[in-house]
PAZAPA-4460 file (N, C-alpha, C; in steps of 0.05 Angstrom, whole numbers, plus 32768, in hexadecimal, padded with zeros to 4 digits):
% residues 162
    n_x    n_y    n_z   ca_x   ca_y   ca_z    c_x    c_y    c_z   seq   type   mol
   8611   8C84   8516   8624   8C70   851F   8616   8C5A   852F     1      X     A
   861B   8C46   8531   8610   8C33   853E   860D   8C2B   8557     2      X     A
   8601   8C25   8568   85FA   8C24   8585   8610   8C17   8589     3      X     A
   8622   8C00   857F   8641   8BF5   858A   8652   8C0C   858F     4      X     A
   864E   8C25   8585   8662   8C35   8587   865E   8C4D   859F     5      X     A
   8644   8C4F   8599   863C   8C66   85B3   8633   8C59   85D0     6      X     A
   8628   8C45   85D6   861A   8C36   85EB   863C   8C28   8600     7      X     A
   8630   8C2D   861D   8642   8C2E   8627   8651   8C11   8633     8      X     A
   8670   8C0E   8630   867A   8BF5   862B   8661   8BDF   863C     9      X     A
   8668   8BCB   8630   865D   8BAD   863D   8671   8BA6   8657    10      X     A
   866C   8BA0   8675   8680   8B94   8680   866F   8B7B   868A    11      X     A
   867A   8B63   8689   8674   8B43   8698   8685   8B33   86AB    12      X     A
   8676   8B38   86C9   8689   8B35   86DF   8677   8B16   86E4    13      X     A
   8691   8B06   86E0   868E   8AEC   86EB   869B   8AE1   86FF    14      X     A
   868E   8AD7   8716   869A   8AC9   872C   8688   8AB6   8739    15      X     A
   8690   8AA5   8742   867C   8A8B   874E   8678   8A8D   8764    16      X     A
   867B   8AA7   876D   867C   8AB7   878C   8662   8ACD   878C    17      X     A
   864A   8AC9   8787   8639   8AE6   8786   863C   8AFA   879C    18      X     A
   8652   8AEE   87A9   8655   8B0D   87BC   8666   8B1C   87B3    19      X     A
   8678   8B17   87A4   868D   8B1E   879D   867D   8B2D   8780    20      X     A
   866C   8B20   876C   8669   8B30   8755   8651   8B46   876E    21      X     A
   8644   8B4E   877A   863A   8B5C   8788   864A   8B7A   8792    22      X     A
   8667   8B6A   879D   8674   8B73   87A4   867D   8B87   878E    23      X     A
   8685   8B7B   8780   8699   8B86   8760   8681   8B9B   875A    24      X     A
   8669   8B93   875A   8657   8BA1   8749   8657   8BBB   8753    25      X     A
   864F   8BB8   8773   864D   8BD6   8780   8665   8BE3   877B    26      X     A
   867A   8BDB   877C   8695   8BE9   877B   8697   8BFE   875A    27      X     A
   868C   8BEE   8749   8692   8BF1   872C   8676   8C0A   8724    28      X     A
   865C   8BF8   8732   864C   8C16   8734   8649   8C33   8744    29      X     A
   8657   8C2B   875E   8663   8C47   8761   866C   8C5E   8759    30      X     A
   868A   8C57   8747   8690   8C5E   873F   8699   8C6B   871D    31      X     A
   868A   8C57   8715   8689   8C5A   86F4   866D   8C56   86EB    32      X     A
   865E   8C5E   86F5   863A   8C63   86F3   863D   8C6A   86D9    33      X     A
   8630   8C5F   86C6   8627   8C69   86AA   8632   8C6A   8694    34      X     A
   8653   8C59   8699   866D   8C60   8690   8670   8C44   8686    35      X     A
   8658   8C30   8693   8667   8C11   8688   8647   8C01   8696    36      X     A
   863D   8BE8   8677   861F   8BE3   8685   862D   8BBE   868B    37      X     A
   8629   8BC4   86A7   862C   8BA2   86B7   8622   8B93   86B6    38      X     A
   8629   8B76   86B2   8614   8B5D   86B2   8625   8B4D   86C4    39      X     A
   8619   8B35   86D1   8629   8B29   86E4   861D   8B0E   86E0    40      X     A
   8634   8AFA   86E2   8629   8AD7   86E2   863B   8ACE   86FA    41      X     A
   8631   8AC3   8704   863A   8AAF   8717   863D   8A8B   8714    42      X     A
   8631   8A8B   86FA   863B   8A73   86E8   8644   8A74   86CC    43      X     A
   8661   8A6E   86D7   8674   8A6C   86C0   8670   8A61   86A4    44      X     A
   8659   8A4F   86A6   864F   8A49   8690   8637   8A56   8685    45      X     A
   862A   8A5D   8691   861D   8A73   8684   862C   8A8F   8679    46      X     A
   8640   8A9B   8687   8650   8AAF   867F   865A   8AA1   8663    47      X     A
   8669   8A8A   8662   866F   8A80   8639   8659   8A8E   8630    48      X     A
   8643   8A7E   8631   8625   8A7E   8626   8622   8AA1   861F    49      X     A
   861C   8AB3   8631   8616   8ACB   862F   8628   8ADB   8617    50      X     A
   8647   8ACE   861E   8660   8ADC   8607   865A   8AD4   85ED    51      X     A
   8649   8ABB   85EA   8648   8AAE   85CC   862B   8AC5   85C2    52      X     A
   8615   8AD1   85D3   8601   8AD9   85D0   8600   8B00   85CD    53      X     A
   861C   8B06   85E8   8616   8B1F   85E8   863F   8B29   85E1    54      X     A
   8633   8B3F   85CF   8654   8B55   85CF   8654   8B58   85E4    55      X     A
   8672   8B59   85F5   8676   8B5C   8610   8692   8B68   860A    56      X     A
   8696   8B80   8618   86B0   8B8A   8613   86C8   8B8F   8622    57      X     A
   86B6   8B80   8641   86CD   8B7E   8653   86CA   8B67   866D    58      X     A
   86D3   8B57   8674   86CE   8B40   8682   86E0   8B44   8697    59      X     A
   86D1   8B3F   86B2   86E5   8B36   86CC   86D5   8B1F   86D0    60      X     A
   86E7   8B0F   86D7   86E3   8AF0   86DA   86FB   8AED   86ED    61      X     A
   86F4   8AD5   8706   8707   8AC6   8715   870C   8AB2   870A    62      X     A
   8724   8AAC   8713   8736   8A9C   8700   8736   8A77   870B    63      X     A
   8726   8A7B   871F   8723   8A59   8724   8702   8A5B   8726    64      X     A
   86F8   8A50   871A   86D3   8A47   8726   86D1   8A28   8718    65      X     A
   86C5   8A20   871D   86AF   89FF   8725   86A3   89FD   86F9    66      X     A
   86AE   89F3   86FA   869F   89E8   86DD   86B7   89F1   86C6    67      X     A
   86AA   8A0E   86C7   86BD   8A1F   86AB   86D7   8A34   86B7    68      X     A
   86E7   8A2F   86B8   86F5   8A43   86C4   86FE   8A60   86B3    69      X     A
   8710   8A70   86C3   8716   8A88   86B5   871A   8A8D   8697    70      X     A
   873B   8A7D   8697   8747   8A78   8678   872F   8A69   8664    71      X     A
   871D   8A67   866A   870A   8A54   865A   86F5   8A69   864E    72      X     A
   86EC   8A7C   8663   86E6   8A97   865C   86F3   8AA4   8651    73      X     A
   870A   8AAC   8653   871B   8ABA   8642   8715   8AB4   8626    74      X     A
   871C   8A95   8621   871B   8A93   8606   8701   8A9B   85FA    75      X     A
   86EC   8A8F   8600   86D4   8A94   8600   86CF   8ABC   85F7    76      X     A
   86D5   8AC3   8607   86D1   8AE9   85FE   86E5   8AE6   85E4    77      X     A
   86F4   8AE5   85E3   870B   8AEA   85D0   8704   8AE5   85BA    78      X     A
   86F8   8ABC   85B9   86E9   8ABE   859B   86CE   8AC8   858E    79      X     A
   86C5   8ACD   85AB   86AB   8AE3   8596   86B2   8B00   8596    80      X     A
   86C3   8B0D   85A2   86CE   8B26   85A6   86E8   8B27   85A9    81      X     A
   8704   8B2B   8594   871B   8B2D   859D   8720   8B48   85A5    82      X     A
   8718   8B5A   85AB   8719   8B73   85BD   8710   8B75   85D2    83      X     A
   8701   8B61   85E3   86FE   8B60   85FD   8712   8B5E   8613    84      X     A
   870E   8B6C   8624   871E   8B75   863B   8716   8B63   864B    85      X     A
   872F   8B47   864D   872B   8B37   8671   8736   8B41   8684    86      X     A
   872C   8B3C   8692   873A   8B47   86AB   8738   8B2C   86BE    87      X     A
   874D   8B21   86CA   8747   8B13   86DE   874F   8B11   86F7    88      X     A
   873B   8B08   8705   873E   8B15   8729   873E   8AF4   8730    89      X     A
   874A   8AEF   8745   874E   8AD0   8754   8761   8AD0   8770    90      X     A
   875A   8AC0   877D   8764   8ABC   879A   8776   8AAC   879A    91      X     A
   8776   8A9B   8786   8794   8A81   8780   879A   8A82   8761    92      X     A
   87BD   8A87   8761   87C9   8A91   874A   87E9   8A79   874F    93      X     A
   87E0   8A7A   872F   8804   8A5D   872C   880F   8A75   8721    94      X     A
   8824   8A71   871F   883C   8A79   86FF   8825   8A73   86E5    95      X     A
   8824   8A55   86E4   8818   8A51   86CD   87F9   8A58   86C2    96      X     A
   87EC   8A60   86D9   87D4   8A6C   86D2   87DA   8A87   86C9    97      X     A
   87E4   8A98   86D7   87F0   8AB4   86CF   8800   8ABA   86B2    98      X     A
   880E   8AA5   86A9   881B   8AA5   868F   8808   8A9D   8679    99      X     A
   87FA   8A81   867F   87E7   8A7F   866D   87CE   8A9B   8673   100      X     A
   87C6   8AA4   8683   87BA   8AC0   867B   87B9   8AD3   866D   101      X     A
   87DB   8ADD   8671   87EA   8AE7   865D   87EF   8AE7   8645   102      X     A
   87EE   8AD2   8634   87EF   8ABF   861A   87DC   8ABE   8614   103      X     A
   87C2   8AB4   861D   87A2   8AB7   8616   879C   8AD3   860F   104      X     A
   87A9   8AE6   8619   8795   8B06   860F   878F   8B0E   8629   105      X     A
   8798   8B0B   8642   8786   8B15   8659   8794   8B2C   865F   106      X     A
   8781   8B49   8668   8785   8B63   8662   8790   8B62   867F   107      X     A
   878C   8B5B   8698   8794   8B57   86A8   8799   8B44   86CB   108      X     A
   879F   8B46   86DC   879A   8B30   86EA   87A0   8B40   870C   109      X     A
   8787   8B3B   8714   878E   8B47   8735   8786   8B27   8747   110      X     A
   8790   8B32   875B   8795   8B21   8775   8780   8B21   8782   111      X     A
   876D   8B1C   8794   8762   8B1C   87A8   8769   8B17   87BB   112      X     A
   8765   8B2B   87D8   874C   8B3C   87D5   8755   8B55   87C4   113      X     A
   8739   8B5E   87BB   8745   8B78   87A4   8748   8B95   87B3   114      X     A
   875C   8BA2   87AE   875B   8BBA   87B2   8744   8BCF   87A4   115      X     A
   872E   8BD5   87A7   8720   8BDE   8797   872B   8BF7   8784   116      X     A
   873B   8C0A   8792   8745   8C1B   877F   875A   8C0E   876F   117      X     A
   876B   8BFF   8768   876F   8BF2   8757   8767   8BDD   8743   118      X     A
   8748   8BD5   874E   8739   8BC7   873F   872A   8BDE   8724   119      X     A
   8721   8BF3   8734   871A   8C00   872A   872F   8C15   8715   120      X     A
   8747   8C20   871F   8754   8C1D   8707   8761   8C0E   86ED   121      X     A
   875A   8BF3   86F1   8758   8BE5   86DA   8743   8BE0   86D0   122      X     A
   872B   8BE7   86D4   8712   8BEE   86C8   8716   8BFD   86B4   123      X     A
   8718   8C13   86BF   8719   8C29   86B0   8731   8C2B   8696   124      X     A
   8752   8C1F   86A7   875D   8C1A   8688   874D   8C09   8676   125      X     A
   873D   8BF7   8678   872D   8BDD   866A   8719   8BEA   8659   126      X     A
   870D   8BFF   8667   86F8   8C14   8660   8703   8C26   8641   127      X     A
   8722   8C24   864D   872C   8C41   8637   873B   8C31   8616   128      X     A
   8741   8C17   8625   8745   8C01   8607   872D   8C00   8603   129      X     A
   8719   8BF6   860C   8703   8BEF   85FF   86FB   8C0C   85E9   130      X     A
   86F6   8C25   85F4   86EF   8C3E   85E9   8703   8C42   85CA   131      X     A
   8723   8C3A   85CC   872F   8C40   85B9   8724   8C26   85A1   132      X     A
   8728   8C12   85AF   871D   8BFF   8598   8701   8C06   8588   133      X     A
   86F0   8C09   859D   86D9   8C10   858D   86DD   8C2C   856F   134      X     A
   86F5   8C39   857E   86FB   8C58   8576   8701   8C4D   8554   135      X     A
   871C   8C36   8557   8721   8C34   8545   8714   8C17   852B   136      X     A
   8703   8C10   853A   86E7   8BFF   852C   86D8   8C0A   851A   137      X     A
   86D3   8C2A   8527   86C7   8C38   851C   86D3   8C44   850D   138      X     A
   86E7   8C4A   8506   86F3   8C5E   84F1   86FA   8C53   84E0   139      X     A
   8703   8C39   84E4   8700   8C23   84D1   86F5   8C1B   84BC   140      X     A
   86D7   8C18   84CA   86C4   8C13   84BB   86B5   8C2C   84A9   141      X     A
   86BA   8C43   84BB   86A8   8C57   84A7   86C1   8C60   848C   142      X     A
   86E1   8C55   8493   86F4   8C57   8480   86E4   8C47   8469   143      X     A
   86E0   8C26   8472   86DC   8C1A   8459   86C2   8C1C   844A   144      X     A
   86AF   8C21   845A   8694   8C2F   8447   869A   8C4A   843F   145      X     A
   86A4   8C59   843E   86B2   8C6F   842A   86C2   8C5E   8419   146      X     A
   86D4   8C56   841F   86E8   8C4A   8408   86D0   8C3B   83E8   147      X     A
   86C0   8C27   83FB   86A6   8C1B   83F1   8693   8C2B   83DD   148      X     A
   868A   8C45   83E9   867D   8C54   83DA   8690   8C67   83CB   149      X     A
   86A5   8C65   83C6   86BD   8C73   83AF   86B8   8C64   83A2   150      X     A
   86C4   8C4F   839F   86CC   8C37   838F   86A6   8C32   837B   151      X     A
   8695   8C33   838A   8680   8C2A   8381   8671   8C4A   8369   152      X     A
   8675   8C64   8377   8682   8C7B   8363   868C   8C79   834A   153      X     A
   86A5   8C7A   8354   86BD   8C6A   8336   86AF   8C57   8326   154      X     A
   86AD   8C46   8338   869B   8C32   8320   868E   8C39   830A   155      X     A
   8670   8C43   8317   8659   8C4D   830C   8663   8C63   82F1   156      X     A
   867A   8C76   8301   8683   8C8E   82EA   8690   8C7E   82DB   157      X     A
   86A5   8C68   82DC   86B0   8C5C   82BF   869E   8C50   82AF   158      X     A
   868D   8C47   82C0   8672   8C3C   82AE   8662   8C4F   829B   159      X     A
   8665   8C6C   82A5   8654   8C7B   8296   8669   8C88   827D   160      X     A
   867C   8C82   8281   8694   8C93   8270   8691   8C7B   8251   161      X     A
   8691   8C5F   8256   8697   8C4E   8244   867F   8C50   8224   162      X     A
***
């Protein structure tokens, strides 16, 4: 089976705050050691850049930074990965940022400052979509290379029958 399936989820914590992805990081490696491999940008534009370069299967990003903001990320994961898990964390929230969140695909949205045990339980739901998707990626695909090598079977035997 392929290293996408066994290797442990991708998470990409973006914030234009490196104390805060510091912050997030220790919190997230505490507790889920070995369970999820972290990368961290503190420029929003490099975080696009990295999504267009690397599978990433779960994103916390703040929802206001200097250049590229959240929803801009969002989209960004979504079209090179529509199974990525956003998550977004921010200190200033409209109606309309929260709805357009919602509508974009965003898996979820916390407040700051974070409660860590609730940050961390939406990790881990983010952790358990990501696991089923992969689950069903994979069953998928080894469905249609069976289906593939029937069909390619059949073939060969009507070929030999004629």
């Amino acid at each position: 089976m392929s290293d996408l399936f066994v290797a442990p989820p991708k998470l990409l914590l973006v914030d234009d705050d490196p104390m805060i992805i510091r912050l997030l990081t220790r919190v997230i490696e505490r507790s889920l050691a070995g369970e999820v491999e972290i990368s961290s940008l503190s420029d929003p534009e490099a975080a696009c850049q990295h999504l267009e370069q690397e599978l990433v299967d779960i994103v916390v990003t703040d929802l206001e930074m200097p250049g590229v903001n959240g929803l801009e990320i969002l989209a960004c994961a979504k079209r090179w990965n529509p199974c990525t898990q956003v998550l977004f964390i921010t200190g200033h929230t409209t109606l309309d940022a929260l709805t357009e969140a919602m509508e974009r695909g965003a898996s979820d949205y916390l407040l700051k400052p974070l409660d860590h045990s609730e940050f961390l339980e939406i990790i881990r739901e983010a952790l358990g979509r990501c696991r089923r998707w992969r689950k069903a990626l994979a069953w998928t695909l080894a469905a249609r290379r069976r289906d593939s090598q029937a069909s390619q079977v059949l073939s060969h035997a009507e070929g030999a029958t004629l």
